[in-house]
N, C-alpha and C positions, 0 to 999 in steps of 0.2 A: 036322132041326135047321136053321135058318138061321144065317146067316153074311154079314158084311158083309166086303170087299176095298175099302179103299181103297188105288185105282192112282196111282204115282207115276214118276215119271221116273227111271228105270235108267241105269246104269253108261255106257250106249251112247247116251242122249238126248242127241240135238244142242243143244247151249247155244242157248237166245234163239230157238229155235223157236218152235210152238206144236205140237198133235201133228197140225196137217195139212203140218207143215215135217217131219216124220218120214220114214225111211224107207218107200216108199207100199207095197214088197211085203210087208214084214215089217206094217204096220198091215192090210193089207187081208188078210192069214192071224189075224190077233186077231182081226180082226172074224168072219171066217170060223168061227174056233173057237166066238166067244162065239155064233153062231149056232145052230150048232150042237150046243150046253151048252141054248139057250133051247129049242131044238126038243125033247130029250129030256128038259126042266121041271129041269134046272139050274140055268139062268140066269135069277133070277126078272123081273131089274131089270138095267139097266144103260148108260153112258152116261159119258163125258167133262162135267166140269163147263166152263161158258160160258166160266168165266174161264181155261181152257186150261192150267189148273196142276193135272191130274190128273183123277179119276173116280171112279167108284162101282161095283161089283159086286153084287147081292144072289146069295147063294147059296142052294140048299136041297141038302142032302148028310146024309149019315147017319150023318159025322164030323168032325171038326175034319183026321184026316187024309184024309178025301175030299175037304174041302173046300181044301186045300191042295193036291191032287193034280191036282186041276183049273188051278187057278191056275198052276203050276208045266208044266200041259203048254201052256200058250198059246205061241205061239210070239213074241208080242211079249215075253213073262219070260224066255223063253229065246235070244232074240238081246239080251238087256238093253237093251232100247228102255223097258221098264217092271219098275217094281217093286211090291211090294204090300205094306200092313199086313192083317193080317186079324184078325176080332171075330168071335167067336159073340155071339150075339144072344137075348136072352129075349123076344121078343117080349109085349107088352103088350095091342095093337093091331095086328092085322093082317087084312086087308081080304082076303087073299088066301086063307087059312084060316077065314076066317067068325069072326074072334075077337075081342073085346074086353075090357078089363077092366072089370070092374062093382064097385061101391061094394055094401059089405055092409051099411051102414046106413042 
């Protein structure tokens, strides 16, 4: 199942930041994590948007609560630097699966 996280600014995000004004141990353990989510095909996608007002996660998990279980051990959600909405996804088109939708007529 895929799943999309969009990341937002947690309880503990320093006002008027952006997330390289973050705490750099606590971002540089996220990024660690999500490395290692991507290394074991977790983590399909992911990256802070340019405009610095949060991010994107693609997930692949084989529940809504896996896919939360993740998200929930990163260590930027858990020193509330970040927070997160999360979607399951029905995928239409996805490049990564080899899939498309096709027109039946």
């Amino acid at each position: 199942m895929r799943f999309v996280a969009i990341l937002n600014a947690g309880r503990a995000w320093i006002e008027g930041e952006s997330v390289d004004g973050q705490d750099r141990s606590v971002m540089l353990a996220h990024l660690q994590a999500m490395r290692r989510r991507y290394d074991e095909g977790t983590v399909l996608f992911g990256g802070p948007f340019r405009t610095g007002d949060g991010g994107i996660v693609l997930l692949e998990a084989p529940s809504r609560l896996d896919a939360k279980t993740v998200l929930e051990s990163d260590p930027a959600v858990g020193a509330g630097v970040l927070d997160y909405t999360l979607f399951e996804v029905r995928p239409y088109f996805d490049v990564i699966a080899g899939e498309a939708w096709l027109s039946k007529t």
